[in-house]
C-alpha positions in Angstrom: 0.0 0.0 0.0 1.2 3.7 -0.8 2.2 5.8 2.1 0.0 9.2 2.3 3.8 10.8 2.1 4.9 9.1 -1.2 1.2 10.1 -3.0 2.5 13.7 -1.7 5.6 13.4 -3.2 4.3 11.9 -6.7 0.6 14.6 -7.1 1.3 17.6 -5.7 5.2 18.0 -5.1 6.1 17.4 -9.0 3.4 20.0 -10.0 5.3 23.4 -10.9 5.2 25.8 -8.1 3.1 28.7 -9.8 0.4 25.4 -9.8 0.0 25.3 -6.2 -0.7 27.3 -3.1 0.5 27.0 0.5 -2.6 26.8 3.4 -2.0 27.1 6.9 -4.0 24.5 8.9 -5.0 25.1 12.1 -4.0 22.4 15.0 -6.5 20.1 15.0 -9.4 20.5 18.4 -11.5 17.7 18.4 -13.5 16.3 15.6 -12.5 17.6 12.0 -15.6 18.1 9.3 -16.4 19.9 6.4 -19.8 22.6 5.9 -21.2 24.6 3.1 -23.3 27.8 4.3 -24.4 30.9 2.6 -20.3 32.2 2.0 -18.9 28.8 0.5 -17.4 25.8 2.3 -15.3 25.9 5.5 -12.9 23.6 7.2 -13.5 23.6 10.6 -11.9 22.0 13.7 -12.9 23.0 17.1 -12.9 26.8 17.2 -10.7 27.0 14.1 -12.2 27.9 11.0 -10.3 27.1 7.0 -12.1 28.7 4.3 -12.0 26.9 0.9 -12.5 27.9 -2.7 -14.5 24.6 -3.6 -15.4 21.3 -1.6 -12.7 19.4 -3.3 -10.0 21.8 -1.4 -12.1 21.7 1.9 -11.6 17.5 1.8 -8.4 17.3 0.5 -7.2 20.0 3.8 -9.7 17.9 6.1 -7.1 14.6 5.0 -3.9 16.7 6.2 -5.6 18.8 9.1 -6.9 15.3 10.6 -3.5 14.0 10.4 -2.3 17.0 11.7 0.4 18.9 9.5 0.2 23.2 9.4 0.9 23.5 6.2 0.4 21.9 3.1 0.4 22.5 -0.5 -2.4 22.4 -2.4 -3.3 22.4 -6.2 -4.8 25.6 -7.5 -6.5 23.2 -10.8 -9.6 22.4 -9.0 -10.3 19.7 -12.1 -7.0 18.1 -11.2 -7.6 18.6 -7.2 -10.5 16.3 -8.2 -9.0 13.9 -9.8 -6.7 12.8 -7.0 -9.0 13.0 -3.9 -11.0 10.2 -4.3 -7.4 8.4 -3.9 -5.9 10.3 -1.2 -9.3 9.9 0.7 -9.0 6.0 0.0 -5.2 6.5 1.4 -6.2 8.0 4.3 -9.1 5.6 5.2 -7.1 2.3 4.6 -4.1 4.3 6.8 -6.8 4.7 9.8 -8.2 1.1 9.6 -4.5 -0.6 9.5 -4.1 2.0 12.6 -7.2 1.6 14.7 -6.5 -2.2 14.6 -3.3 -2.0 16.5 -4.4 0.7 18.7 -7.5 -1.2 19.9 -6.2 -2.5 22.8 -5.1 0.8 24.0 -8.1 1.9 26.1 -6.3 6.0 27.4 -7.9 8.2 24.6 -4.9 10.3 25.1 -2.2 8.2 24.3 -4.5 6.6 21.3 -4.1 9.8 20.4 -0.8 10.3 20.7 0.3 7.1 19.2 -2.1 7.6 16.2 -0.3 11.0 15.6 3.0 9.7 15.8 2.6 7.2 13.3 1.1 9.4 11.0 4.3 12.1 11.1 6.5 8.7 10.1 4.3 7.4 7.3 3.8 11.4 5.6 7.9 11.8 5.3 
C-alpha cells in the first residue's frame, strides 16, 4: 500500500510551483468536518475555522488537518484537485483502519491519540 507521504511526493510536489498554493492549517481540536453555508465551504476543527474555494479543497485540507500537519500544498487546478482526492481519501481511510486495529487494545484516549499521531508524522515523510 502507498504511504500518504509518497502520493505527496508523486501529485502535488512534481506540479510546478506557480500550480500550487500554501494553506495554513489550524491544529487540530476535536472532531474535523467539512460545511457549506451561505459564503462557500469551510474547514472547521474546534474553534478554528479554514475557508475553501470549492469542496474538493475543503476534503483534501480535512485529509492533512486530521493528520495534523500546518501546512500543506495544495493544487490551485480544482479539475485536477478532483482527480486525485478520491485516492488520497482511499489512502487516508485504509491508513486509519490498518491503525485503529493495532491501537485497539489501548483503552487511554490520550495516548491513542498520541500514538495515532505519531505514526502518522512517520508514514507522511
Amino acid at each position: 500500500m502507498k504511504k500518504i507521504g509518497e502520493f505527496y511526493k508523486e501529485k502535488i510536489l512534481i506540479l510546478p510551483v506557480r500550480n500550487l498554493k500554501i494553506v495554513e492549517l489550524p491544529a487540530k481540536n476535536g472532531e474535523v468536518f467539512v460545511q457549506k453555508d451561505l459564503f462557500g465551504w469551510k474547514l472547521i476543527s474546534g474553534k478554528s475555522i479554514v475557508e475553501c474555494s470549492s469542496e474538493e479543497e475543503a476534503r483534501y485540507l480535512r485529509v492533512f488537518l486530521d493528520i495534523g500537519i500546518k501546512d500543506i500544498k495544495i493544487p490551485v487546478d480544482l479539475n485536477y484537485l478532483a482527480s486525485i482526492l478520491q485516492e488520497l481519501e482511499t489512502l487516508k481511510s485504509k491508513t486509519d483502519e490498518i491503525i485503529e486495529m493495532y491501537l485497539d487494545s489501548v483503552l487511554d484516549k490520550n495516548v491513542k491519540e498520541k500514538v495515532r499521531n505519531e505514526v502518522y508524522m512517520e508514514i507522511v515523510k
